[in-house]
C-alpha positions as CSV (number, residue, x, y, z in Angstrom):
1,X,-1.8,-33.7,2.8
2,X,0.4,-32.3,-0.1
3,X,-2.1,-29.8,-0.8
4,X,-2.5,-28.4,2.6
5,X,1.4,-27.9,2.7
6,X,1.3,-26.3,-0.4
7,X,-1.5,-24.1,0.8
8,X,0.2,-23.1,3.8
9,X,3.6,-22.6,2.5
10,X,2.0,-20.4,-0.4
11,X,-0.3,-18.6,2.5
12,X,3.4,-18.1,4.8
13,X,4.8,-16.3,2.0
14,X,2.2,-13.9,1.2
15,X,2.2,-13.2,4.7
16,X,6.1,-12.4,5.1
17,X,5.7,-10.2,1.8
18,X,2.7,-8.4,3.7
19,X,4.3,-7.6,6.4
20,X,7.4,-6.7,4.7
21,X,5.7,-4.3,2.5
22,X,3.6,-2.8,5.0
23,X,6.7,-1.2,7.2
24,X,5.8,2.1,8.9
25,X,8.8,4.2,9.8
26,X,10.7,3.5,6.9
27,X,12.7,5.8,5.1
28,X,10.0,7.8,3.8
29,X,9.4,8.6,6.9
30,X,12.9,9.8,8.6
31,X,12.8,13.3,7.3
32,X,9.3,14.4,8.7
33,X,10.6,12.6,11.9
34,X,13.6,14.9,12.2
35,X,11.2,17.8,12.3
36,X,10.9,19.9,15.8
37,X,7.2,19.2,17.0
38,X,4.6,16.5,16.5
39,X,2.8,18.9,14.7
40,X,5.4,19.5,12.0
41,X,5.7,15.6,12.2
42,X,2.2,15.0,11.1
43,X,1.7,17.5,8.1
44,X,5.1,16.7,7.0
45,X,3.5,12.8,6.9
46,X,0.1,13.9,5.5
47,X,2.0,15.6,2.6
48,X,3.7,12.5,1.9
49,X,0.3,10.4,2.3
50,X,-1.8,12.8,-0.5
51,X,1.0,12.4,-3.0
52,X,1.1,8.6,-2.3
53,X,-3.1,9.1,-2.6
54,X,-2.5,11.1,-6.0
55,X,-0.5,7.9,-7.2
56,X,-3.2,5.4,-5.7
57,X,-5.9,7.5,-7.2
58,X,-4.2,7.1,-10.8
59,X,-3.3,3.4,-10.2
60,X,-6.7,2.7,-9.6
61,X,-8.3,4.7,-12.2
62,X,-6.0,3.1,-14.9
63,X,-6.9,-1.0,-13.3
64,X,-10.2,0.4,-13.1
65,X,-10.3,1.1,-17.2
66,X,-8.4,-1.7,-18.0
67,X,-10.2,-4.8,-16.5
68,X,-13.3,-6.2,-17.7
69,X,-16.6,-5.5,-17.1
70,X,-17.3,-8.2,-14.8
71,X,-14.5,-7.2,-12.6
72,X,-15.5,-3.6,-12.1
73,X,-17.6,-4.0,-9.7
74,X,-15.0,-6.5,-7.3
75,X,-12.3,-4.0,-7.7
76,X,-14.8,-1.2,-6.8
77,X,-15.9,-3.7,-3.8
78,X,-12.3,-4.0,-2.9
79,X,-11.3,-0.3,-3.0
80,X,-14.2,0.7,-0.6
81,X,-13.5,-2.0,2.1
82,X,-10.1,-1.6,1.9
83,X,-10.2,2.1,2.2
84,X,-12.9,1.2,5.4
85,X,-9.9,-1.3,6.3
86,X,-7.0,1.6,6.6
87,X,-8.9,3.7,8.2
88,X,-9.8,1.2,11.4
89,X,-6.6,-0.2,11.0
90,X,-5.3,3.3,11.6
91,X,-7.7,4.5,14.0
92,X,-6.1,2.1,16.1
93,X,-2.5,3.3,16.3
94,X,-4.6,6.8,17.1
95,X,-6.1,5.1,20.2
96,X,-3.1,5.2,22.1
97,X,-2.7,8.0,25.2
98,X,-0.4,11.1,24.7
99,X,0.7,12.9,21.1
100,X,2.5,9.9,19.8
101,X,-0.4,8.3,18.6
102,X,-0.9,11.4,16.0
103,X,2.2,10.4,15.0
104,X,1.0,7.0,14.6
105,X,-2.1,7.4,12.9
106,X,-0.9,9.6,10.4
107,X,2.1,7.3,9.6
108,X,-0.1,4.3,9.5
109,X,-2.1,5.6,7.2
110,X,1.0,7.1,4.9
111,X,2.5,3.8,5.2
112,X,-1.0,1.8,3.9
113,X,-1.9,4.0,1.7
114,X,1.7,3.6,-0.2
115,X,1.8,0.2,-0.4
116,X,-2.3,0.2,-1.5
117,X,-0.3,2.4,-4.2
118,X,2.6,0.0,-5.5
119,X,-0.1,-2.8,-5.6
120,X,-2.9,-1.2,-7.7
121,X,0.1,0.5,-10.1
122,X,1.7,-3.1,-9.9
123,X,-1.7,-4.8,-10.8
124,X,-2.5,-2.4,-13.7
125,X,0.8,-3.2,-16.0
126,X,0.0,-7.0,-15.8
């Protein structure tokens, strides 16, 4: 009984850091939404999203080199469902009916694709 306490308690907190961490709108995010048009609201986001790609790109390059052989091939596992992962994920928020859902999408996928990011740079210094 212990255990499945523990279990859950541990599971409740990687949860709440989740979704803490995986905030769209943030602050990032304010200055492309004071632009004039959706359209200057979306490549405003998208330059925002390849610099955060430029920084997941490195991040993951660098775990990639530093791991073990053995857990190449996991990490390269990971990478590709997770990158299949954002992009449903996001396709979702792009479902939606008028030109907010561009909006959406691209701030979704900013947003992921940041804290995909933090976690592989975080992950390579330990």
């Amino acid at each position: 009984m212990k255990w499945i306490a523990l279990s859950l308690l541990i599971l409740a907190s990687l949860f709440a850091r989740s979704a803490e961490a995986a905030s769209m709108f943030d602050d990032e995010y304010k200055p492309c939404g004071e632009q004039p048009n959706t359209i200057a609201i979306v490549a405003c986001v998208d330059a925002k999203t390849k610099a955060w790609d430029r920084r997941l790109n490195a991040a993951y390059g660098a775990l990639l080199r530093g791991v073990e052989g053995g857990q190449r091939d996991p990490l390269r596992n990971a990478q590709r469902l997770w990158i299949q992962y954002r992009d449903a994920n996001c396709q979702f928020y792009g479902s939606q009916e008028g030109t907010i859902r561009q909006i959406k999408a691209a701030e979704c996928v900013r947003a992921m694709t940041r804290d995909r990011a933090l976690e592989l740079e975080d992950a390579a210094k330990s």
